[in-house]
C-alpha positions as CSV (number, residue, x, y, z in Angstrom):
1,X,99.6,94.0,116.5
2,X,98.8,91.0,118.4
3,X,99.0,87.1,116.8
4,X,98.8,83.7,117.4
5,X,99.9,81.4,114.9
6,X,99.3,78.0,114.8
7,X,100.4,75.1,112.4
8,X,97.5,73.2,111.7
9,X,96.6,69.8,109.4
10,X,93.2,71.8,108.6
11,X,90.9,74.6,110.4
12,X,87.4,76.1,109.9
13,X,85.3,78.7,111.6
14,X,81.6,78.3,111.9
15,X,78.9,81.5,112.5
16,X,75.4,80.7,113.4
17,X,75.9,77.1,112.3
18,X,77.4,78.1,108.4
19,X,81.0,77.3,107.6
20,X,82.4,81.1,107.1
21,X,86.1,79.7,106.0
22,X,88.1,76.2,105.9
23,X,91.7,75.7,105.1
24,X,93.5,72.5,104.9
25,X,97.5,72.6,105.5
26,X,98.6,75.5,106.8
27,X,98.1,78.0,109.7
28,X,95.2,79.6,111.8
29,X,96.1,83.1,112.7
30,X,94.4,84.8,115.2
31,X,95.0,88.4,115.0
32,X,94.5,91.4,117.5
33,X,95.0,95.1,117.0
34,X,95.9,97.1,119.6
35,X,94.9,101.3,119.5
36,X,98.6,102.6,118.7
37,X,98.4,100.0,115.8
38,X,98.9,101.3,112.1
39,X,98.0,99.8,108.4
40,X,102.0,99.3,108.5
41,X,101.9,97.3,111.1
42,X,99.4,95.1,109.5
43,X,101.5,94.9,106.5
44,X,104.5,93.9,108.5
45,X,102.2,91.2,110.4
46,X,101.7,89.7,106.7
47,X,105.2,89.9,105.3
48,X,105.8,88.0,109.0
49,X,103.5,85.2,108.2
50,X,104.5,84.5,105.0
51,X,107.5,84.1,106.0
52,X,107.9,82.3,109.2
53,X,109.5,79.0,108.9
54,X,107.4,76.4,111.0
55,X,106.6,73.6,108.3
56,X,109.1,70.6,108.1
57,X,111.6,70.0,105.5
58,X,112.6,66.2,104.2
59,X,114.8,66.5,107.7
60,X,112.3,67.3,109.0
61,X,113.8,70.3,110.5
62,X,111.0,73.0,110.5
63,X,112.6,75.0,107.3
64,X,109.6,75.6,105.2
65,X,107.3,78.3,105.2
66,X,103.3,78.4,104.1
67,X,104.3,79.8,101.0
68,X,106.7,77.2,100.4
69,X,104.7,74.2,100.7
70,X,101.4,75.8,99.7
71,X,99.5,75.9,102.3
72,X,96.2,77.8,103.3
73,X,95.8,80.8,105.3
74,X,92.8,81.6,108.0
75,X,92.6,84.4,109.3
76,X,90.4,85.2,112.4
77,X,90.1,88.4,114.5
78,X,90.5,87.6,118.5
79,X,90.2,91.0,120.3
80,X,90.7,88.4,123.5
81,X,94.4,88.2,122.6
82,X,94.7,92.3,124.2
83,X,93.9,90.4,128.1
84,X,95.3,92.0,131.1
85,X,94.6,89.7,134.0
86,X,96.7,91.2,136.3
87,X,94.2,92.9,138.1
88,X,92.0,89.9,138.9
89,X,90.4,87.3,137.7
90,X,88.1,88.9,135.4
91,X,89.9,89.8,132.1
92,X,90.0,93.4,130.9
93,X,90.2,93.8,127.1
94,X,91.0,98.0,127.0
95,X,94.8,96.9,125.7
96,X,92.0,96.1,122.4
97,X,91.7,98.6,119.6
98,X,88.0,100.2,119.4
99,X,86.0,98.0,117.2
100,X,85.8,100.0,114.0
101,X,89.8,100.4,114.2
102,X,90.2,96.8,114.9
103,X,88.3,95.7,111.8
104,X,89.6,98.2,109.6
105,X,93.3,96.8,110.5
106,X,92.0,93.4,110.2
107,X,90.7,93.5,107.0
108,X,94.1,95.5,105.9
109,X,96.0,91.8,107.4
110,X,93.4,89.9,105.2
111,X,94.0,92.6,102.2
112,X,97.6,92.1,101.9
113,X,97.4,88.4,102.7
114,X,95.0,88.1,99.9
115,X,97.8,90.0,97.5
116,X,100.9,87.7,98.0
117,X,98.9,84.3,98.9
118,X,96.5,82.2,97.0
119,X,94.7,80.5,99.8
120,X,93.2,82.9,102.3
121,X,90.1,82.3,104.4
122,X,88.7,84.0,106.9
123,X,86.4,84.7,110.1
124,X,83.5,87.0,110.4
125,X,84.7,90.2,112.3
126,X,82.8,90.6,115.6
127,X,80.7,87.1,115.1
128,X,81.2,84.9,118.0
129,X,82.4,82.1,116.1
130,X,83.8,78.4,116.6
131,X,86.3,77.7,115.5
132,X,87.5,73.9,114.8
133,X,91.5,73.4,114.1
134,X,93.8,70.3,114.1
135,X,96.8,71.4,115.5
136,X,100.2,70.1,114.1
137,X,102.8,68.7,116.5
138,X,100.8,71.3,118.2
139,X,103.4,74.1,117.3
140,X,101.4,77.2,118.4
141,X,103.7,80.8,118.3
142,X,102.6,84.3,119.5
143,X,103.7,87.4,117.3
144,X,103.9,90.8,119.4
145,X,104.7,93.3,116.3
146,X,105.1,96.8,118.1
């Protein structure tokens, strides 16, 4: 699985005009299966995000994680995150799980998220979507879980 993870001040994602999901504190994850992926994986993923350190400390040293200062989860799918641009300029996405295995390992991510974290929002699988973040520090981090 495929994710970007990035420490914002507060994020939302919009579909068709209608706010979908909104976090304050916390961290937009964008999140890509790829086809060998497996619901362990995506369990993995979460036990990675709950857990990664990026939020500062009173040294402010980044020590804290978003369970540790409470902060929100959103959780977006972002097939995009597969790219191979090595054969040109136009991006292939085959390195992408199939749709219906891509949202059945998304909504395992949000699943599990939704178990061990009280503040998890989300996208709309397969909406094209906008989504609106303020980045923090900008601390952005890419998570390749194979």
């Amino acid at each position: 699985m495929l994710a970007l993870v990035q420490r914002v001040r507060e994020a939302r994602v919009e579909v068709d005009g209608r706010s979908v999901g909104a976090i304050g504190c916390g961290m937009l994850v964008l999140v890509c299966a790829e086809p060998s992926d497996t619901e362990g994986q995506a369990a993995r993923l979460v036990d990675k995000l709950l857990k990664l350190r990026i939020f500062s400390d009173e040294q402010g040293r980044m020590n804290r994680s978003v369970q540790d200062i409470g902060g929100g989860l959103l959780i977006v799918s972002q097939f995009t995150l597969a790219a191979d641009t090595s054969g040109g300029n136009r991006p292939s996405f085959t390195g992408a799980a199939p749709a219906e295995q891509g949202r059945r390992l998304y909504e395992c991510v949000v699943a599990a998220a939704r178990e061990r974290h009280p503040v998890v929002e989300t996208g709309e699988f397969g909406a094209h979507m906008q989504v609106q973040l303020l980045n923090d520090g900008p601390v952005t981090i890419p998570i390749t879980l194979r």
